[in-house]
HTML snippet that shows the backbone in 3Dmol.js (N, CA, C, O; Angstrom):
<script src="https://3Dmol.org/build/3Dmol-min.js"></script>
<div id="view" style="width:600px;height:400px;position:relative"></div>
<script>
const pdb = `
ATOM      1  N   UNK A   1     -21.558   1.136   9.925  1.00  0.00           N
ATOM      2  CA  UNK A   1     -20.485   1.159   8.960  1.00  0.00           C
ATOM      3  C   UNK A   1     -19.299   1.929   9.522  1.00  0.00           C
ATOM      4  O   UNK A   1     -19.327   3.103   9.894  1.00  0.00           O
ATOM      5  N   UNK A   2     -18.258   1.112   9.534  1.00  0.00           N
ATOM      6  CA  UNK A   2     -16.791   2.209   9.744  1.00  0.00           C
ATOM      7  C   UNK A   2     -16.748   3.338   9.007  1.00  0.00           C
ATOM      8  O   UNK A   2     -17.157   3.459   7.852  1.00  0.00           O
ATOM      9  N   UNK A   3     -16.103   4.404   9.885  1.00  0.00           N
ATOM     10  CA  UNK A   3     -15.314   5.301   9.553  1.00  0.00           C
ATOM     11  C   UNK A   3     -14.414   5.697   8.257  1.00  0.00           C
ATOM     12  O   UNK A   3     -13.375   6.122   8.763  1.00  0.00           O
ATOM     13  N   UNK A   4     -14.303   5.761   7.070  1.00  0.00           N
ATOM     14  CA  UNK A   4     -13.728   6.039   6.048  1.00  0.00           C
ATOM     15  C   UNK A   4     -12.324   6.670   6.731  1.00  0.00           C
ATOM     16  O   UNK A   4     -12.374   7.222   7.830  1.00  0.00           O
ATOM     17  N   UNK A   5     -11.159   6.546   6.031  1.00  0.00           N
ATOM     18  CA  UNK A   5      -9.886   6.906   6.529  1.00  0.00           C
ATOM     19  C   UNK A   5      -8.822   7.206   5.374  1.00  0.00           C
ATOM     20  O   UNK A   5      -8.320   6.263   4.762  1.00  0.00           O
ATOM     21  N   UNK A   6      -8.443   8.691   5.048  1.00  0.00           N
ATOM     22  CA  UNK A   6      -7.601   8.649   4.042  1.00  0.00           C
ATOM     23  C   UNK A   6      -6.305   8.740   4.574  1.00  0.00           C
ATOM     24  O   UNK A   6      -5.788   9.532   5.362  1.00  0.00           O
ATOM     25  N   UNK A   7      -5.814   7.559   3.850  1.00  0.00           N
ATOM     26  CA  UNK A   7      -4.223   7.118   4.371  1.00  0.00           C
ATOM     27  C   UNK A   7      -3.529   8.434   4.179  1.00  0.00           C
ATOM     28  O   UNK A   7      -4.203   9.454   4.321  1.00  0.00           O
ATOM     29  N   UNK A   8      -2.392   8.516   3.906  1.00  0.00           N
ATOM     30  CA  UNK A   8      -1.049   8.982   3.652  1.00  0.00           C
ATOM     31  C   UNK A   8      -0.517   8.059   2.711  1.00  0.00           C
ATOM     32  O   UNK A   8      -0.763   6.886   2.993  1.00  0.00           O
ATOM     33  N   UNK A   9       0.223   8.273   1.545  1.00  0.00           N
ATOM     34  CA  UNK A   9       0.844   7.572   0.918  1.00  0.00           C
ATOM     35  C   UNK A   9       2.366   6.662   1.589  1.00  0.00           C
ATOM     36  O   UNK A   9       2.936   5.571   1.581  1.00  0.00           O
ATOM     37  N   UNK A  10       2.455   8.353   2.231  1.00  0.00           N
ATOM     38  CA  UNK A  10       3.753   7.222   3.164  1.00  0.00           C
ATOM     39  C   UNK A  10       3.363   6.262   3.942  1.00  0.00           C
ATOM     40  O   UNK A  10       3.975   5.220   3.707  1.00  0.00           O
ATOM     41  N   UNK A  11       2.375   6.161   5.014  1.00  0.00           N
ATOM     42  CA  UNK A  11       1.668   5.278   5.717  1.00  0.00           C
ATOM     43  C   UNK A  11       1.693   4.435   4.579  1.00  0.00           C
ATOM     44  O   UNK A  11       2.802   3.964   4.329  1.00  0.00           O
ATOM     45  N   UNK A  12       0.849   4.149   3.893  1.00  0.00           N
ATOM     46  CA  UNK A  12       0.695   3.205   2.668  1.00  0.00           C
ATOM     47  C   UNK A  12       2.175   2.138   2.072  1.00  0.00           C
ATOM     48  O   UNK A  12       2.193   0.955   1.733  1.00  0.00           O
ATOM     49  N   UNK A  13       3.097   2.991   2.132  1.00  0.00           N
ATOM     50  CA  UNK A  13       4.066   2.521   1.428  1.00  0.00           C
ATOM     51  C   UNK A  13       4.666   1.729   2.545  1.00  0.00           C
ATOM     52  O   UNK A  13       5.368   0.789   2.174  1.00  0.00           O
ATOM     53  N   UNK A  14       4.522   1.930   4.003  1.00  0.00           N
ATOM     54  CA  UNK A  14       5.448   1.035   5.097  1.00  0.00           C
ATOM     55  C   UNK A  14       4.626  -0.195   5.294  1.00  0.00           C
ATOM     56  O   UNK A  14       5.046  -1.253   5.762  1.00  0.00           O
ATOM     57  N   UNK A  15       3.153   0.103   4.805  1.00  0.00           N
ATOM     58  CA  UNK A  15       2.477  -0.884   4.961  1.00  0.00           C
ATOM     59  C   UNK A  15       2.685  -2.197   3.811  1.00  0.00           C
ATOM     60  O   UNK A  15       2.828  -3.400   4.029  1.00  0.00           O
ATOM     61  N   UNK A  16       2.643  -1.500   2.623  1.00  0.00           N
ATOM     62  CA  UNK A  16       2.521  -2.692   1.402  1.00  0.00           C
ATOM     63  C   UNK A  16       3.911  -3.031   1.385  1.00  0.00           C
ATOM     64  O   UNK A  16       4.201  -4.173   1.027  1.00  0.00           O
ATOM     65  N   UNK A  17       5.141  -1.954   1.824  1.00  0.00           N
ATOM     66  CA  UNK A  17       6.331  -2.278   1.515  1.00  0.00           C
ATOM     67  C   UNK A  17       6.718  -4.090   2.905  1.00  0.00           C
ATOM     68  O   UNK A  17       7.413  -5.098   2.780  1.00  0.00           O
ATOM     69  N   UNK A  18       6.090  -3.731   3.660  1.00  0.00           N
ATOM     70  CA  UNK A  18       6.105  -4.872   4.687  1.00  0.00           C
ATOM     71  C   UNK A  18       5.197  -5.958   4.412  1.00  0.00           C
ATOM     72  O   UNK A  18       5.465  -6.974   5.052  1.00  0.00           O
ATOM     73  N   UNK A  19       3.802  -6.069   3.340  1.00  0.00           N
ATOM     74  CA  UNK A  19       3.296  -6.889   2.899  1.00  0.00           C
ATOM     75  C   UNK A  19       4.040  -7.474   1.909  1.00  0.00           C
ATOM     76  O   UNK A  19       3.814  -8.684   1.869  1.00  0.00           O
ATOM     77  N   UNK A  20       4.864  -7.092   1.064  1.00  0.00           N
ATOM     78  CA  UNK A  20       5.959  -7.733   0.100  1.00  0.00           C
ATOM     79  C   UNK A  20       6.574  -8.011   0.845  1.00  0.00           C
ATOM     80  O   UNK A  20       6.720  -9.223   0.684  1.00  0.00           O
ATOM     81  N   UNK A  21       7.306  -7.608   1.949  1.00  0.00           N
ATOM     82  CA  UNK A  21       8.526  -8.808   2.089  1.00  0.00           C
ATOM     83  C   UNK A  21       8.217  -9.806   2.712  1.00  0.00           C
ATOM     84  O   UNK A  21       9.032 -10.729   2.735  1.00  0.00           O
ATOM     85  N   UNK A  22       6.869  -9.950   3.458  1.00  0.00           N
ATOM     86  CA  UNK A  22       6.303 -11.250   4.257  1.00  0.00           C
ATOM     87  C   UNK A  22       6.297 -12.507   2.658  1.00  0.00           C
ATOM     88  O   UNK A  22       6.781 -13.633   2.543  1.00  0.00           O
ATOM     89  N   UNK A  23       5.717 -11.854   1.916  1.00  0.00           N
ATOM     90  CA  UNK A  23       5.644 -12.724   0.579  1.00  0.00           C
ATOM     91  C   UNK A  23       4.233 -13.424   0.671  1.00  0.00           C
ATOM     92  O   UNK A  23       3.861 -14.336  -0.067  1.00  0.00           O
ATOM     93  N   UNK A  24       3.622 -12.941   1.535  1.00  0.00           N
ATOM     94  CA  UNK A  24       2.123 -13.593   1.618  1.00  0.00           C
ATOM     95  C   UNK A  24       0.784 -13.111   1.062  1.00  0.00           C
ATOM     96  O   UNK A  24      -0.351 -13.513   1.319  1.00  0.00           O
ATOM     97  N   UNK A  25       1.238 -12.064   0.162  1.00  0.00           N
ATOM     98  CA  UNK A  25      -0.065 -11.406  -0.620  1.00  0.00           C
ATOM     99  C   UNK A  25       0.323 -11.201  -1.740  1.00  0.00           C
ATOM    100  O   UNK A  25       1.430 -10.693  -1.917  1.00  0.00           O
ATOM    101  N   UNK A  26      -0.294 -11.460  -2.527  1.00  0.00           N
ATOM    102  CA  UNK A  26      -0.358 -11.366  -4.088  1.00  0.00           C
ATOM    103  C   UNK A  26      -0.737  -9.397  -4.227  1.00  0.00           C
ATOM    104  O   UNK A  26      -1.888  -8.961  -4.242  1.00  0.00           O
ATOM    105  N   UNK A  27       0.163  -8.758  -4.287  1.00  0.00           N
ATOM    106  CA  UNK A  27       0.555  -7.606  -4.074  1.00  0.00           C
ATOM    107  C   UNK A  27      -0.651  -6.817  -5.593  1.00  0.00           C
ATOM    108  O   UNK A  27      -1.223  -5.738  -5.438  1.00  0.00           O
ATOM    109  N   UNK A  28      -0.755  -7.512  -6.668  1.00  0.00           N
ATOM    110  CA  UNK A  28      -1.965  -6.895  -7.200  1.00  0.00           C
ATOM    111  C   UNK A  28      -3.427  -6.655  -6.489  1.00  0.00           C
ATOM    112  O   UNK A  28      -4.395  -6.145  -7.054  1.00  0.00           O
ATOM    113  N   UNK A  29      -3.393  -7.093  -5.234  1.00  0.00           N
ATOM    114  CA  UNK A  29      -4.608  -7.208  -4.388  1.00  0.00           C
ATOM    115  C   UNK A  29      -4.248  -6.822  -3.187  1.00  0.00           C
ATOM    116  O   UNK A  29      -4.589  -7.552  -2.257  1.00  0.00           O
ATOM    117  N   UNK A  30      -3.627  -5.832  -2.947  1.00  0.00           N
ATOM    118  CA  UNK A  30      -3.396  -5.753  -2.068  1.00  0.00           C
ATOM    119  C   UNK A  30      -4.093  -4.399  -1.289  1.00  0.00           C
ATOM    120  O   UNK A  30      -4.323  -4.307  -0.084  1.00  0.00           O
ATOM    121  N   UNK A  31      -4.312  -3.554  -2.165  1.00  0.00           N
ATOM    122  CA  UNK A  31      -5.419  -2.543  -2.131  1.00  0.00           C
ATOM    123  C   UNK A  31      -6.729  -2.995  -1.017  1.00  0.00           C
ATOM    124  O   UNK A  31      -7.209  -2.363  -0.077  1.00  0.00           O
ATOM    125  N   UNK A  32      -7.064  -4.369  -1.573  1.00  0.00           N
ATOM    126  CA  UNK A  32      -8.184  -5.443  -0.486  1.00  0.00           C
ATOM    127  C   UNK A  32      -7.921  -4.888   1.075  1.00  0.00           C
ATOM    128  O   UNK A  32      -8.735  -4.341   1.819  1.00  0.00           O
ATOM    129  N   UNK A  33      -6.551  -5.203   1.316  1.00  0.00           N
ATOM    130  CA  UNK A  33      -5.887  -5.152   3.004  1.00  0.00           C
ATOM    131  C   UNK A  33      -6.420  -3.619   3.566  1.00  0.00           C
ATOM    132  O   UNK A  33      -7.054  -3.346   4.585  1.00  0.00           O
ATOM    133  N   UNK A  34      -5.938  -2.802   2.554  1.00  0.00           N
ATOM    134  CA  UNK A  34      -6.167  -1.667   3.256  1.00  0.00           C
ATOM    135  C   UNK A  34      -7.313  -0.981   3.043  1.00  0.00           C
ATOM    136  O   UNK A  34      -7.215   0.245   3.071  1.00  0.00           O
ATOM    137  N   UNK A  35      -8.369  -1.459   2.837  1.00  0.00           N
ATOM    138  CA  UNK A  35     -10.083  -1.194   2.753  1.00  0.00           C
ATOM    139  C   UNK A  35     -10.429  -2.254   3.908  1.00  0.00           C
ATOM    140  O   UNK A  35     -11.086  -1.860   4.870  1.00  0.00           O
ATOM    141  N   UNK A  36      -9.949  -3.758   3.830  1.00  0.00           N
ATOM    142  CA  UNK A  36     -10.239  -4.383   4.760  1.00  0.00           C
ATOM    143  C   UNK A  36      -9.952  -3.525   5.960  1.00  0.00           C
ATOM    144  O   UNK A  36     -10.747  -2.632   6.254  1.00  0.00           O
ATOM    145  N   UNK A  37      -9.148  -3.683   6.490  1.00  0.00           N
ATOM    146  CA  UNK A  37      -8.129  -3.393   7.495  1.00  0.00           C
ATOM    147  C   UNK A  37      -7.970  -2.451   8.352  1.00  0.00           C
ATOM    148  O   UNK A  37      -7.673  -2.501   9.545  1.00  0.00           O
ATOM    149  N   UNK A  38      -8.241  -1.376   7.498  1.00  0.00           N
ATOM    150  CA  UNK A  38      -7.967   0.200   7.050  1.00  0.00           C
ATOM    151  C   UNK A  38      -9.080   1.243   7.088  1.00  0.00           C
ATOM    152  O   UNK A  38      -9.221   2.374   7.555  1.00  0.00           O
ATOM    153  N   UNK A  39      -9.802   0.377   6.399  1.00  0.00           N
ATOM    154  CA  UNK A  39     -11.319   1.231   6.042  1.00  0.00           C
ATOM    155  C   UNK A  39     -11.122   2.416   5.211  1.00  0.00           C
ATOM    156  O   UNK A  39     -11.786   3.452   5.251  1.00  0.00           O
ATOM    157  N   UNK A  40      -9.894   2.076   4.271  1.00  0.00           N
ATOM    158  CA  UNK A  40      -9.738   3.244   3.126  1.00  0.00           C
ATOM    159  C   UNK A  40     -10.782   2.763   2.294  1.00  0.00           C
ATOM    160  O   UNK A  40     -11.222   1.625   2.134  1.00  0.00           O
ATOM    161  N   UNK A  41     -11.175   4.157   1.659  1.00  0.00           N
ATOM    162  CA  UNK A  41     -12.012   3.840   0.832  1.00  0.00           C
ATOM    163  C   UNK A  41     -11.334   3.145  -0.599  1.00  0.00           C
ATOM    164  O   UNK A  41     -10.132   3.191  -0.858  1.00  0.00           O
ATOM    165  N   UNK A  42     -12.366   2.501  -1.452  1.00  0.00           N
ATOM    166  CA  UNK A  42     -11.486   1.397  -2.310  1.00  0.00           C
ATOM    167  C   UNK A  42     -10.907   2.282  -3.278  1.00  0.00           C
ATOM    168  O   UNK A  42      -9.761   1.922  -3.548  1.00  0.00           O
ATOM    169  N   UNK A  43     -11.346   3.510  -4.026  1.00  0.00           N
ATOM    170  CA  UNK A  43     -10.842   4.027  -4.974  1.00  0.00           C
ATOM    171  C   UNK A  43      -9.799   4.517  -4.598  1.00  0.00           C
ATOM    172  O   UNK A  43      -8.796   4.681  -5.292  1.00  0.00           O
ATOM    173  N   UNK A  44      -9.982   4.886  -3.098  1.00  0.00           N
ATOM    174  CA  UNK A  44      -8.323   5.923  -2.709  1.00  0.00           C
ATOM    175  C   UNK A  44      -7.053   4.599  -2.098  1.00  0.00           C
ATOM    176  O   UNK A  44      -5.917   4.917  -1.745  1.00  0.00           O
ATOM    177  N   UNK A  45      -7.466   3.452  -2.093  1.00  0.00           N
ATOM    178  CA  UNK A  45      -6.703   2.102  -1.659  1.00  0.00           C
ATOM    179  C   UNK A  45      -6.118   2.125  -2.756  1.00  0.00           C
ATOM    180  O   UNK A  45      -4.985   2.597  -2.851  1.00  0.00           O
ATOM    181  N   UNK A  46      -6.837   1.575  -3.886  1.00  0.00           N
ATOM    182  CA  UNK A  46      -6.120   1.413  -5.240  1.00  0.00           C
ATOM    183  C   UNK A  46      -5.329   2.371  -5.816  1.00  0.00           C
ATOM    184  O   UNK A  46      -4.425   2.063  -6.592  1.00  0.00           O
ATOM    185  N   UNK A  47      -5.604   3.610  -5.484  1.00  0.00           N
ATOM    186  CA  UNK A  47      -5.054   5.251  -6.015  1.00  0.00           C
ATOM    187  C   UNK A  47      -3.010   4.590  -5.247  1.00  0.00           C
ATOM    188  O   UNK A  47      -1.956   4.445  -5.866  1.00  0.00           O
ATOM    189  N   UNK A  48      -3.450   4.318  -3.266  1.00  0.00           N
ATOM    190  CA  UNK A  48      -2.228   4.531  -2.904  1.00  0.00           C
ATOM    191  C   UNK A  48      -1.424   3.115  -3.370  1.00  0.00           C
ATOM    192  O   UNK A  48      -0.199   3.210  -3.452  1.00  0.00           O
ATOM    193  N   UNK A  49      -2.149   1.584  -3.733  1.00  0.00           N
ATOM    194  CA  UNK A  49      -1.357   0.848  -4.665  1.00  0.00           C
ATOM    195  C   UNK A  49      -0.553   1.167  -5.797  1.00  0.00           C
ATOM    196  O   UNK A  49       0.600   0.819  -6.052  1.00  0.00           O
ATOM    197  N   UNK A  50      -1.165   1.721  -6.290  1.00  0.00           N
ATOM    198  CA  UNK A  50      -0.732   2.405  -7.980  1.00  0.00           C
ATOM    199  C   UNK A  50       0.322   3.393  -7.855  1.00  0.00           C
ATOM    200  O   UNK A  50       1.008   3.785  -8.799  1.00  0.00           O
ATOM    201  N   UNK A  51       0.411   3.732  -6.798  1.00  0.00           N
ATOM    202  CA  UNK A  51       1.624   5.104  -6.448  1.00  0.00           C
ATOM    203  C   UNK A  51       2.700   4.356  -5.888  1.00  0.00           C
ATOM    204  O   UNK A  51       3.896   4.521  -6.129  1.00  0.00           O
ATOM    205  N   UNK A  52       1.984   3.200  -4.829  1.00  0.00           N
ATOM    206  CA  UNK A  52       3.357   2.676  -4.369  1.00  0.00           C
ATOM    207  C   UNK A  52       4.133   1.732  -5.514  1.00  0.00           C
ATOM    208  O   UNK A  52       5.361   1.657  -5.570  1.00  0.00           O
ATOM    209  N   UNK A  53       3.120   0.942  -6.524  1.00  0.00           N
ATOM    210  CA  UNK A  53       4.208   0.322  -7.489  1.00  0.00           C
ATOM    211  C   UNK A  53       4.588   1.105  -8.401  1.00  0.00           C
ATOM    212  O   UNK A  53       5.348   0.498  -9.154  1.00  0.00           O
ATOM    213  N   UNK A  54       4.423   2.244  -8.733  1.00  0.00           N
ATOM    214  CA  UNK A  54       5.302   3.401  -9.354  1.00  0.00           C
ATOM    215  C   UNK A  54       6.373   3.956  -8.909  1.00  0.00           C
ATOM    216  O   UNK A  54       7.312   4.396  -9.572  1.00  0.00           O
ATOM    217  N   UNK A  55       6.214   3.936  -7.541  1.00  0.00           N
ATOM    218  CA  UNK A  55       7.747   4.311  -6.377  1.00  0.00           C
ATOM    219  C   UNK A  55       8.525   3.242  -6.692  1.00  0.00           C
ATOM    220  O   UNK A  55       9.583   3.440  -7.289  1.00  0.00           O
ATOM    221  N   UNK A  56       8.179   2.128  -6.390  1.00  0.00           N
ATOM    222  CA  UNK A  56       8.871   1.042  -5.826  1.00  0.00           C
ATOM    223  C   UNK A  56      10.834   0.723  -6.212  1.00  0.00           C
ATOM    224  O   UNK A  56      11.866   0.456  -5.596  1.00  0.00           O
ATOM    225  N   UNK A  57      10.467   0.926  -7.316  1.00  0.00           N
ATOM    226  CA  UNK A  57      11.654   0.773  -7.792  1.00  0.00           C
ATOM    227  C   UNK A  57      12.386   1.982  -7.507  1.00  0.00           C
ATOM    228  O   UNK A  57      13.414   1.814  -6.851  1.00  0.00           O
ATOM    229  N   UNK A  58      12.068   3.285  -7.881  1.00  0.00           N
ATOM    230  CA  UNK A  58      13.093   4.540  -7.500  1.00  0.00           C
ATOM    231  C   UNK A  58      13.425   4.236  -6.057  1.00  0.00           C
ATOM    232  O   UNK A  58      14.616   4.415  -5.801  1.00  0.00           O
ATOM    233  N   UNK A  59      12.627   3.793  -4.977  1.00  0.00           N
ATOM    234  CA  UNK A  59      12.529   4.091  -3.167  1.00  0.00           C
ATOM    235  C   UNK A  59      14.143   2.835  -3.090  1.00  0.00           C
ATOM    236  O   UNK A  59      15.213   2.903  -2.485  1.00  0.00           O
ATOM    237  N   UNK A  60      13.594   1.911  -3.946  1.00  0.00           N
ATOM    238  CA  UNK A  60      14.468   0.337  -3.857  1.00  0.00           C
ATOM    239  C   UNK A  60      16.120   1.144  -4.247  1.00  0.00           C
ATOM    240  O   UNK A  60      17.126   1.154  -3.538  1.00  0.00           O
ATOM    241  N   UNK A  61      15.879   1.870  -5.846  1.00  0.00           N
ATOM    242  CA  UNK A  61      17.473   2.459  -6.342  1.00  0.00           C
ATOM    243  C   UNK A  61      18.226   3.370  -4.861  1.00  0.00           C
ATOM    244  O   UNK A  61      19.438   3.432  -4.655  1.00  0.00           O
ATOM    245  N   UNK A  62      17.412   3.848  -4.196  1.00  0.00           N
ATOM    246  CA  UNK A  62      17.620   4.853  -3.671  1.00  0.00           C
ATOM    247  C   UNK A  62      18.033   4.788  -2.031  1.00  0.00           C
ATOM    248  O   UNK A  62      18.128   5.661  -1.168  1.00  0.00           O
ATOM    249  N   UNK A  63      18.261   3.118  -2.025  1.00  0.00           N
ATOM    250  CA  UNK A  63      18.269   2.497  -0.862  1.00  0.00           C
ATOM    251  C   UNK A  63      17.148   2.314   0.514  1.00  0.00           C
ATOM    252  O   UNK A  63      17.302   1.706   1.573  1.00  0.00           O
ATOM    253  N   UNK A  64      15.746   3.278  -0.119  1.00  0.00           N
ATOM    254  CA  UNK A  64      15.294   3.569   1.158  1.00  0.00           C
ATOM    255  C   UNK A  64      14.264   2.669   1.334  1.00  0.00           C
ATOM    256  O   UNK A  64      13.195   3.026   1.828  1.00  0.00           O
ATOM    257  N   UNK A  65      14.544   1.185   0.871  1.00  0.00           N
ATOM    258  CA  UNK A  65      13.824   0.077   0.868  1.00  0.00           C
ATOM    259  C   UNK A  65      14.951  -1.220   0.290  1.00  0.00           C
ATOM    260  O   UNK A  65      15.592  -1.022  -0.742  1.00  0.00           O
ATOM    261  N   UNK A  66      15.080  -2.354   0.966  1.00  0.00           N
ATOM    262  CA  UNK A  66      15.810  -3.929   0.221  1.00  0.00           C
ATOM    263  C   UNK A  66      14.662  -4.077  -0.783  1.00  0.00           C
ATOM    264  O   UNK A  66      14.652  -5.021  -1.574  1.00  0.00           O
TER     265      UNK A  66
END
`;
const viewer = $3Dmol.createViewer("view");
viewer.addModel(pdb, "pdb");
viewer.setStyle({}, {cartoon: {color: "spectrum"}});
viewer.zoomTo();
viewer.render();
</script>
């Protein structure tokens, strides 16, 4: 079994923020990628989903994301 790996939220956010603009993941599932991928564990995947669509919009007002 892999290695367990706790992201960084910022890590997290360059990641999903670049899975939205490809437009190829249904971004409610996207938590999947980074357990797949990642080998975050699933509760702390979903923890850094839930933070990044709570940012999203302030990071977007704030220019530090299109």
């Amino acid at each position: 079994m892999a290695e367990s790996y706790k992201m960084p939220q910022e890590e997290a956010d360059i990641i999903l923020d670049s899975m939205r603009e490809t437009g190829n993941t249904n971004m409610a599932s996207s938590y999947e990628y980074l357990v797949d991928y990642y080998s975050v564990p699933r509760m702390h995947a979903k923890q850094l989903m839930f933070n990044w669509i709570k940012s999203y919009n302030d990071r977007r007002q704030n220019g530090e994301i299109n």
